[in-house]
N, C-alpha and C positions, 0 to 999 in steps of 0.2 A: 564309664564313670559310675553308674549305677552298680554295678559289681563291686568296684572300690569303695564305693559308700558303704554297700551293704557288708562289706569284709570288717572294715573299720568298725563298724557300728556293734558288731558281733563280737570285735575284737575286746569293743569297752564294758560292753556290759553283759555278753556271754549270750548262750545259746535261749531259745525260745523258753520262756517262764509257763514253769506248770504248779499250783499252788500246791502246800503241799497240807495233810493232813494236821490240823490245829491242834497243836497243845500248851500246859503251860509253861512256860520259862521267865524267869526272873532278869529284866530289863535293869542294869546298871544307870546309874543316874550319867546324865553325860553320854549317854550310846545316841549316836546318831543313826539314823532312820530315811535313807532317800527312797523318796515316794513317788510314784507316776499316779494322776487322778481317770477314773477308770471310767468317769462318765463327766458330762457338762452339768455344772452351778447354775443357774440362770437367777439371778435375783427376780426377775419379773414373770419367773414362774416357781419358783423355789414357794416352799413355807413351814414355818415350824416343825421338827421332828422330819425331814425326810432324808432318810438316809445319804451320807455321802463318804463313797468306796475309792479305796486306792490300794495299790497294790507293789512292796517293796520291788527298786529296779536291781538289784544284786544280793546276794547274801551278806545280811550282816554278822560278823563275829563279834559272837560275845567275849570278856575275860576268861571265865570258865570253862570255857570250850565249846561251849553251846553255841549254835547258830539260828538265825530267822535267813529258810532259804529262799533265795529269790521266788517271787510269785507270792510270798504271802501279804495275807489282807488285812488291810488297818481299814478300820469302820471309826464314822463320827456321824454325828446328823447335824442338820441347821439350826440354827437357837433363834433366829432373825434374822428377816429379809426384805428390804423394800428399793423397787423399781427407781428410774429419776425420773420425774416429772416437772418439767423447765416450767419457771414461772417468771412469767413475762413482763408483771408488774415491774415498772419500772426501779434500779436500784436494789431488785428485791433480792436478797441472801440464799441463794440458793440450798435444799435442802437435800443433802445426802444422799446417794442410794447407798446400799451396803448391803452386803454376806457374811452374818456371824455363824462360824462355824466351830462345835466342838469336838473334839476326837476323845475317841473312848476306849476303841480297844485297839491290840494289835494283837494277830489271831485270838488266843481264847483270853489273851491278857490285860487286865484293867491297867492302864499305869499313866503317869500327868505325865501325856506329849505335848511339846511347847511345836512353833514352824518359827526355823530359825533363817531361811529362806525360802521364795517362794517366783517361780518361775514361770512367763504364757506357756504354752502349748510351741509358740511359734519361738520363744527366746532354748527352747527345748531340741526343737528339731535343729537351730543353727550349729549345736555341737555338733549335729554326725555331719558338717561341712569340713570337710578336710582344708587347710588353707593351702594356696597357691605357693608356686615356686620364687614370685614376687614379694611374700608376704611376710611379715617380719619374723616368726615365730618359724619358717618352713616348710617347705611341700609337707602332707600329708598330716603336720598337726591338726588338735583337733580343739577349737577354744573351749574351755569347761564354762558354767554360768559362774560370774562373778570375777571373773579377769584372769583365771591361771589358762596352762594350755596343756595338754595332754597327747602324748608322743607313744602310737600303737606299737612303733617301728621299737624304739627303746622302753618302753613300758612306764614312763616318766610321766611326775606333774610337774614343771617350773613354772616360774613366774619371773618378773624382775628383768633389768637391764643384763645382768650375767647370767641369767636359766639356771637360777637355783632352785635345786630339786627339792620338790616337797610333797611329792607321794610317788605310789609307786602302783604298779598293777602287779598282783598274785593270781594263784588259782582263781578266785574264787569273785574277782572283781577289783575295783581300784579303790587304794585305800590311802588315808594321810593323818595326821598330827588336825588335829581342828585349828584355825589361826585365829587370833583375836580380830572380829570385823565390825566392833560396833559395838554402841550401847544393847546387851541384850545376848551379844553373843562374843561369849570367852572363848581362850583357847584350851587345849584339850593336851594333857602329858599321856594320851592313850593314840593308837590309832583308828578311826571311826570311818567305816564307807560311804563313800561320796558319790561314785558313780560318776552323775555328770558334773556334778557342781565343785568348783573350788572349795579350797580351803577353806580360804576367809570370805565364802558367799552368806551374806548376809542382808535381809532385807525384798524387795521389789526387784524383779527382773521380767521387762519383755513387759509389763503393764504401764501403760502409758496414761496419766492425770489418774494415777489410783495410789491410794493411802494403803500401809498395813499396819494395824496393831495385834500387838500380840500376848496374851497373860493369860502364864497358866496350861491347861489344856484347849484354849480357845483362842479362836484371832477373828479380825473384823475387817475385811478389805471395804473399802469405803472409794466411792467417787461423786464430785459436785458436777461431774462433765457429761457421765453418761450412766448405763444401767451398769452394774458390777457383773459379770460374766467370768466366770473362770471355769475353761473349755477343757473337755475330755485329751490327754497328753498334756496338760500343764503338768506341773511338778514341784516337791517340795523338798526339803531337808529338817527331816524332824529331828527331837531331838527329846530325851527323856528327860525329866525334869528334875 
């Protein structure tokens, strides 16, 4: 089963990432950007200004012909960060913890990255689970974040009661139409790399009593439950603004 995983796994998102030398290229507005996070967030040890590194999981294609190839680095730092600290007081309105975090660059490029989803570490790893021969989608699918499913055997993304196809895997990684998922996120008449995440992923996945806001080049995961933590293999789907 471990060799199938790892076949699978290889299958979606291609051979080992090696970053590649930074230069500049012109990011189209609307290009989306899947991110794997390359260390842990820790609100209650985070603070102002420290750096936070992630690294594209497939190559994205540009219009132009231009590519960002897998392994390269998008850099943000923290803007604000604070711990939870439960107060006892009775009745009392619990306050916040939260991780504002902004992005800045991607390789040598300035440009306004918005997170049009954002995924744990653990709602990450459940895609390289191939589903069972019991399972409604069939042996060896593989569920992307945000509800479509992803077919290594056929190269397919569907979704839906009929497995209507709405991406496809190429060279270079798996790619689809963006779907409309929500206030914040449109759909796209271009194709954009997704990687693991669906179409229409949009929002919180795999983070449990946590908030996301998003504007801008910046977003603010927030929890009244616990400390906000977003751990080394979370993931995101950026997206140029």
């Amino acid at each position: 089963m471990t060799n199938f995983r790892s076949a699978l796994s290889l299958a979606l998102l291609g051979c080992a990432a090696i970053a590649p030398a930074a230069r500049a290229i012109t990011l189209p507005s609307e290009t989306a950007i899947p991110v794997v996070f390359t260390h842990t967030v820790d609100a209650k040890k985070a603070k102002a200004g420290d750096v936070v590194t992630a690294k594209t999981m497939q190559v994205v294609l540009l219009p132009n012909g231009e590519q960002l190839p897998k392994g390269t680095l998008v850099t943000g730092h923290v803007v604000e960060a604070r711990p939870f600290n439960f107060d006892r007081t009775h009745y009392a309105v619990q306050q916040a913890s939260y991780l504002s975090i902004q992005l800045d660059h991607v390789a040598d490029n300035q440009a306004a990255i918005g997170v049009r989803a954002l995924a744990s570490n653990l709602a990450v790893q459940a895609t390289f689970t191939p589903e069972g021969i019991d399972e409604p989608y069939g042996m060896g699918t593989m569920p992307l974040v945000g509800g479509a499913h992803y077919s290594p055997v056929a190269g397919r993304v569907t979704e839906g009661q009929y497995d209507d196809v709405i991406g496809y895997r190429k060279k270079q990684g798996v790619f689809a139409r963006l779907l409309h998922g929500g206030e914040g996120c449109e759909g796209t008449q271009t194709e954009q790399s997704i990687a693991v995440f669906s179409p229409a992923a949009c929002g919180l996945y795999g983070f449990y009593d946590y908030s996301l806001t998003a504007k801008d080049s910046s977003f603010r995961v927030a929890s009244t439950r616990t400390t906000v933590i977003i751990r080394s293999g979370s993931a995101a789907l950026l997206q140029v603004q």
